[in-house]
C-alpha positions as CSV (number, residue, x, y, z in Angstrom):
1,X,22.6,33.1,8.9
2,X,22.3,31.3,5.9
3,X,19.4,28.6,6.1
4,X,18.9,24.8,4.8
5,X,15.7,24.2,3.0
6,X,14.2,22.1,6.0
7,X,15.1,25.0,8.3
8,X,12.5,27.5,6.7
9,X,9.9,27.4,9.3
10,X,13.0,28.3,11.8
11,X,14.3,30.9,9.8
12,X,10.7,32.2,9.7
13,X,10.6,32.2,13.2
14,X,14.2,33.9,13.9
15,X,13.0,36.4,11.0
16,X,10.0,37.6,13.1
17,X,11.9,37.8,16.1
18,X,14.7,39.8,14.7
19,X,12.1,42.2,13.4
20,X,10.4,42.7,16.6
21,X,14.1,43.7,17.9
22,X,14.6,46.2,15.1
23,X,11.7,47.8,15.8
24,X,12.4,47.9,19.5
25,X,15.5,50.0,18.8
26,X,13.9,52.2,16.1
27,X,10.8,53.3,18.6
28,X,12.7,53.4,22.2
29,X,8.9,53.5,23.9
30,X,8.1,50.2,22.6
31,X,8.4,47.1,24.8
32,X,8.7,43.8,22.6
33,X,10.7,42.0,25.4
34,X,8.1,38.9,26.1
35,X,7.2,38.3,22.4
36,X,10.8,38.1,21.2
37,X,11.4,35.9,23.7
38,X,8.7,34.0,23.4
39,X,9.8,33.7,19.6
40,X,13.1,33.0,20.8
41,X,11.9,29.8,23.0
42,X,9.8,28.6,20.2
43,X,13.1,28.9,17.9
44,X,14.8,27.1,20.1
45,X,12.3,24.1,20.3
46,X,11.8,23.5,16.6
47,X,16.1,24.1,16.0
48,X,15.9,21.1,18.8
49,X,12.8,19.1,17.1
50,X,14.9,19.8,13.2
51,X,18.4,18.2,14.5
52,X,16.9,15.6,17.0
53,X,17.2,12.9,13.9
54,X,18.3,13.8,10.8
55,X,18.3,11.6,7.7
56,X,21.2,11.2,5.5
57,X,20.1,13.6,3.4
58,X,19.9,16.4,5.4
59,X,22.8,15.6,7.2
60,X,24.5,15.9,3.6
61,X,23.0,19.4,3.7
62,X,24.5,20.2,6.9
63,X,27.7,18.8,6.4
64,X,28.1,21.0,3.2
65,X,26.7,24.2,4.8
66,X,28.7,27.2,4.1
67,X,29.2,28.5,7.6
68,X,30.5,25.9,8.9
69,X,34.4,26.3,10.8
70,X,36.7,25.7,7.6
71,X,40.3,23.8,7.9
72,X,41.8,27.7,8.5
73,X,39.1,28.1,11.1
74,X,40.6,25.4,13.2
75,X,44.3,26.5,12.1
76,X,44.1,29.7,13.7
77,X,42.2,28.6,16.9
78,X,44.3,25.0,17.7
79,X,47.3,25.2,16.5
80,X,50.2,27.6,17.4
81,X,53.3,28.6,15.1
82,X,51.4,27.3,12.1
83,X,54.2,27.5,9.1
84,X,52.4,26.6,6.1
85,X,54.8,24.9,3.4
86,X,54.0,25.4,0.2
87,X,54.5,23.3,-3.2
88,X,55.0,19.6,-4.6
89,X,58.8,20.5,-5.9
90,X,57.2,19.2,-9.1
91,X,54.1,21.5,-10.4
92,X,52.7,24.0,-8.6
93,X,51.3,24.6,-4.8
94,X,47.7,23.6,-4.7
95,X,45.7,26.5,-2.6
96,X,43.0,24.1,-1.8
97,X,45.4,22.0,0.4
98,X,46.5,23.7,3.7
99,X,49.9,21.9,5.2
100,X,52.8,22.6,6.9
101,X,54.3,22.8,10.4
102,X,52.7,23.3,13.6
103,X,52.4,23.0,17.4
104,X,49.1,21.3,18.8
105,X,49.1,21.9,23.2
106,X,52.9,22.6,22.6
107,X,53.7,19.1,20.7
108,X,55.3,19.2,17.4
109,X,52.7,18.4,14.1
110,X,53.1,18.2,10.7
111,X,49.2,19.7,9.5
112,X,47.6,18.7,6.3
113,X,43.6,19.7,5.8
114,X,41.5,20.6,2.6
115,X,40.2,24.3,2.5
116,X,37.0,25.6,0.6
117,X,37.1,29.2,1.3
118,X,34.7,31.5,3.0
119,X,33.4,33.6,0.3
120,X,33.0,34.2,-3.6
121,X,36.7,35.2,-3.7
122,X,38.4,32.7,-1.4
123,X,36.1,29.6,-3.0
124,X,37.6,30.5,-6.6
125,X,41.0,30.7,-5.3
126,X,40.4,27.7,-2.9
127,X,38.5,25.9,-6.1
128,X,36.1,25.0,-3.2
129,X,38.5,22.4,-1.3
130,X,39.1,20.4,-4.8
131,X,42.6,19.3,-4.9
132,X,44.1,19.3,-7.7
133,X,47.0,16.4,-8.0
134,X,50.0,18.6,-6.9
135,X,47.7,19.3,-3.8
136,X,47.8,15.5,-3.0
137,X,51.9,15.4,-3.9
138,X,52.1,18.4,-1.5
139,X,50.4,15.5,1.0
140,X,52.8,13.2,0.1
141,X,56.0,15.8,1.0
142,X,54.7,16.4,4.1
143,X,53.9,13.0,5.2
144,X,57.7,12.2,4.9
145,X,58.7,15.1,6.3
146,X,56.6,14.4,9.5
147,X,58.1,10.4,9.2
148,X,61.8,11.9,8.9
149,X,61.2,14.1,12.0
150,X,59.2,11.6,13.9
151,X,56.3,13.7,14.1
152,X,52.4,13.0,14.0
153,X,50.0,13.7,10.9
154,X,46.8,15.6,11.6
155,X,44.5,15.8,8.7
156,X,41.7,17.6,8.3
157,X,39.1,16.7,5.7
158,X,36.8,18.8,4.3
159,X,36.1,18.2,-0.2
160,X,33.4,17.4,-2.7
161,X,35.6,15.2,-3.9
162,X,39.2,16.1,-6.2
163,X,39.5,17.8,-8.4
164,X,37.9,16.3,-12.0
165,X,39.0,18.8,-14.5
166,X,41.2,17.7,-17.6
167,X,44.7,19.4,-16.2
168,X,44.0,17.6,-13.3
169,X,43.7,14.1,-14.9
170,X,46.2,14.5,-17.4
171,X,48.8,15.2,-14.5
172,X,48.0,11.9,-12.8
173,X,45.3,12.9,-10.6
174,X,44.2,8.9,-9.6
175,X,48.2,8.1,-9.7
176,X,48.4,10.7,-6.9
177,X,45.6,10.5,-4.6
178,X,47.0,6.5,-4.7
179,X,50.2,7.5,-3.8
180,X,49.4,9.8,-1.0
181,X,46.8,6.9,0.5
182,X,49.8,4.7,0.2
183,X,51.8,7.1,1.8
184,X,49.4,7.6,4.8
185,X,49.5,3.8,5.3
186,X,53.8,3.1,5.2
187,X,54.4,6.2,7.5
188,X,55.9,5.2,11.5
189,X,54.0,8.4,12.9
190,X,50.5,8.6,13.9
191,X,48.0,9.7,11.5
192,X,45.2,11.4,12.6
193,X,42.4,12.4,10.5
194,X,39.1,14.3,11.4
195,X,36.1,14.6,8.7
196,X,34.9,18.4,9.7
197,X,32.5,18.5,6.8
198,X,32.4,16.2,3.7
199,X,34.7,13.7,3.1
200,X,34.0,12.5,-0.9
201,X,35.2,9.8,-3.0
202,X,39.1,9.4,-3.2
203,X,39.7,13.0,-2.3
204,X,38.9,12.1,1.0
205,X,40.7,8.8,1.3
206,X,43.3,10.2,0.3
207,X,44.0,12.4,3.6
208,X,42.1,9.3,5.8
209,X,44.2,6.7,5.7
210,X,45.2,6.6,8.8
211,X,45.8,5.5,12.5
212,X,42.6,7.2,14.0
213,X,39.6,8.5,12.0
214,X,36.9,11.1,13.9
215,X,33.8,12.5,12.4
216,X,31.8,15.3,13.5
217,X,28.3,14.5,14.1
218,X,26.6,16.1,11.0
219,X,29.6,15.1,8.7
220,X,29.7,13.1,6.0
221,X,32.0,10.4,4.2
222,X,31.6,8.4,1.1
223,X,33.2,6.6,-2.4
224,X,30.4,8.6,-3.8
225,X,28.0,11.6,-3.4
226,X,24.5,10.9,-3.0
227,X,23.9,12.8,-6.4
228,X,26.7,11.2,-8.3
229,X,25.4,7.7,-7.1
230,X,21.6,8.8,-8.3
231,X,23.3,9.8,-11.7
232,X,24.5,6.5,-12.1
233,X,22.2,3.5,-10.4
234,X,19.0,5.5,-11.4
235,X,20.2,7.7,-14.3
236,X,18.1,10.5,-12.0
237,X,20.1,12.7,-9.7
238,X,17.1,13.8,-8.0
239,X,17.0,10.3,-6.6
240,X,19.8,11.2,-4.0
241,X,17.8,11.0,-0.9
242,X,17.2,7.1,-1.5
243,X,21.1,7.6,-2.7
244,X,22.0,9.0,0.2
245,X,20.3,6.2,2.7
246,X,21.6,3.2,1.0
247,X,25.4,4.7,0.9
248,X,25.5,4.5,5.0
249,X,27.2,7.7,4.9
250,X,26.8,9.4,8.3
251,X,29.3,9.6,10.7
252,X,26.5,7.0,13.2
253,X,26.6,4.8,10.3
254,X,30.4,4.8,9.7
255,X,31.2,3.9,13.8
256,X,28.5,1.0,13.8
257,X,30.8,-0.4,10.5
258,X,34.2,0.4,12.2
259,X,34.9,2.9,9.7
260,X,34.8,5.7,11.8
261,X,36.3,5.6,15.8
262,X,35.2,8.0,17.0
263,X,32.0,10.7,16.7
264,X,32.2,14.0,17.6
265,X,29.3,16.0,19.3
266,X,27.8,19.0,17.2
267,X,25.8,21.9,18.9
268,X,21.9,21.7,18.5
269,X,21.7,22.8,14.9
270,X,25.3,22.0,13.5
271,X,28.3,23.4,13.9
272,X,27.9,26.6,12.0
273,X,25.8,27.7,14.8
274,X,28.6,27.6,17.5
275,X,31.6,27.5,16.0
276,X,33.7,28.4,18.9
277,X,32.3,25.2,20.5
278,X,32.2,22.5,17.8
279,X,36.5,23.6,17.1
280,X,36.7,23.2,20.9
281,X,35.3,19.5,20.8
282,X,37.3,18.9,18.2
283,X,40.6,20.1,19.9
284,X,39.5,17.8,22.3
285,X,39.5,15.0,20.1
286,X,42.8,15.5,18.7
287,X,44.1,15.6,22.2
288,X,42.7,12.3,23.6
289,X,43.6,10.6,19.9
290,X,47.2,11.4,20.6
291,X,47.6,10.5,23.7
292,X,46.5,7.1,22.6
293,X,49.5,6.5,21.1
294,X,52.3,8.0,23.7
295,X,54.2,4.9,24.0
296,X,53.2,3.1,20.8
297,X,56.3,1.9,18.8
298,X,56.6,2.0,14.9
299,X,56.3,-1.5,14.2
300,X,53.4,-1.4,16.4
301,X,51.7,1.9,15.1
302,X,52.2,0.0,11.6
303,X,50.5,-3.6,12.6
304,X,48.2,-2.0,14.4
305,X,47.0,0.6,11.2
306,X,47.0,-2.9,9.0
307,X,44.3,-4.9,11.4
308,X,42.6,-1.5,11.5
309,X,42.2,-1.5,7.4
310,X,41.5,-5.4,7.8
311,X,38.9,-5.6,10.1
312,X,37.2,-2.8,8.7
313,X,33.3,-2.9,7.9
314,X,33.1,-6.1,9.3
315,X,31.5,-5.7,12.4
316,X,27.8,-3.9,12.1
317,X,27.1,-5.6,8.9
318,X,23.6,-7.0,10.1
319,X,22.5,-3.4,11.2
């Protein structure tokens, strides 16, 4: 388990517990029973005092925690028949995008999600869910293929941010994240999107532009991140805390502004502590979100995703 700087005391607590266990199994006469779960209980109360209400700032932490379920963790447990397609028929194939076909409860899905990676090895080669600007063409190629075939978008979203490197801008990286926000908005299929971790700048926007937008409870989505803005109003990015709280960032935040529709439960302590469960709630979502639109039309999928856009942050305002 890797821990968050607020959680020390817990991982303290765990520690000792896990110790008391080794030492059960090393010495077979020793009983340690009541203390480690005593230790346990006390574990489980702090986990529950830590989470109860988060600020913005830790929720940032949480929502970029490493063991959190990944865009291929999801993959492999909700969709069947995944086909990734790979490619922008232009560049190169961006391996921090995920797409291609799939089926989601036996229905038909074209699948588009950011991926960080899971290790040292799969980061690099992931560039730690970064697109690059043939990543967001690869978007763009699917979301016509899914309008050809009349079939609905599911992104995932899960990136710092795109990719800001100097290849990357001098292949038209703001030309294409526009192009593939356009894209999600011209599209007659549904679209939708769920945040499952951070959702930064026009990286983001890029894949959630669209019909439905869910977050997970300890997610995050922004124009900026909280040390970026720092940097810039405060020339100090160890000012992201305040950052943080005036960006309105969280996924509570978001559904008060219209923003977000709808928020999706966590387990006490985030979702990299049951990940079985938090990609079960989110299959959940999916499912409900696309049953919403069963007998929805394209011209009405397409007025209804314009008011959507319109009205946006203008209810919550006075919060």
């Amino acid at each position: 388990m890797n821990y968050l700087d607020f959680e020390k005391p817990l991982a303290e607590i765990e520690g000792k517990a896990e110790e008391l266990r080794a030492l059960a199994q090393r010495d077979e006469g020793m009983d340690v029973a009541d203390q480690a779960a005593a230790l346990d209980q006390k574990a489980a109360d702090l986990l529950r005092d830590l989470y109860k209400d988060l600020t913005p700032w830790r929720k940032c932490q949480v929502a970029r925690h490493p063991d959190r379920p990944h865009c291929k963790d999801y993959i492999e447990a909700l969709f069947a028949e995944y086909t990734p397609l790979a490619g922008d028929r232009n560049f190169a194939d961006d391996h921090a995008i995920m797409g291609g076909l799939a089926r989601f409860n036996d229905q038909p899905v074209v699948l588009i999600g950011h991926e960080k990676g899971h290790d040292t090895k799969t980061r690099i080669e992931r560039n730690f869910g970064m697109a690059r600007p043939e990543g967001y063409r690869k978007a763009v190629r699917l979301m016509d293929l899914a309008d050809r075939f009349n079939l609905p978008v599911i992104t995932l979203v899960d990136t710092p941010g795109a990719y800001p490197g100097k290849g990357a801008e001098e292949r038209g990286q703001s030309e294409a994240i526009a192009r593939s926000t356009e894209k999600s908005l011209q599209i007659g299929v549904p679209v939708i999107s769920i945040i499952i971790g951070e959702g930064g700048s026009g990286g983001a926007v890029a894949f959630a532009t669209g019909d439905r937008l869910a977050m997970l409870e300890h997610s995050i989505y922004s124009v900026i991140s909280p040390e970026g803005c720092a940097s810039i109003l405060w020339k100090d990015a160890e000012k992201m805390r305040e950052a943080a709280e005036a960006l309105r960032l969280t996924a509570q935040d978001l559904h008060k502004l219209g923003v977000c529709d709808m928020v999706i439960a966590e387990p006490t302590g985030g979702a990299q502590r049951d990940k079985n469960a938090t990609i079960a709630e989110v299959g959940k979502a999916i499912a409900s979100m696309l049953a919403s639109f069963t007998d929805t039309d394209r011209a009405a999928l397409l007025s209804g995703r314009r008011k959507k856009f319109l009205d946006m942050g203008t209810k919550g305002l006075a919060a």
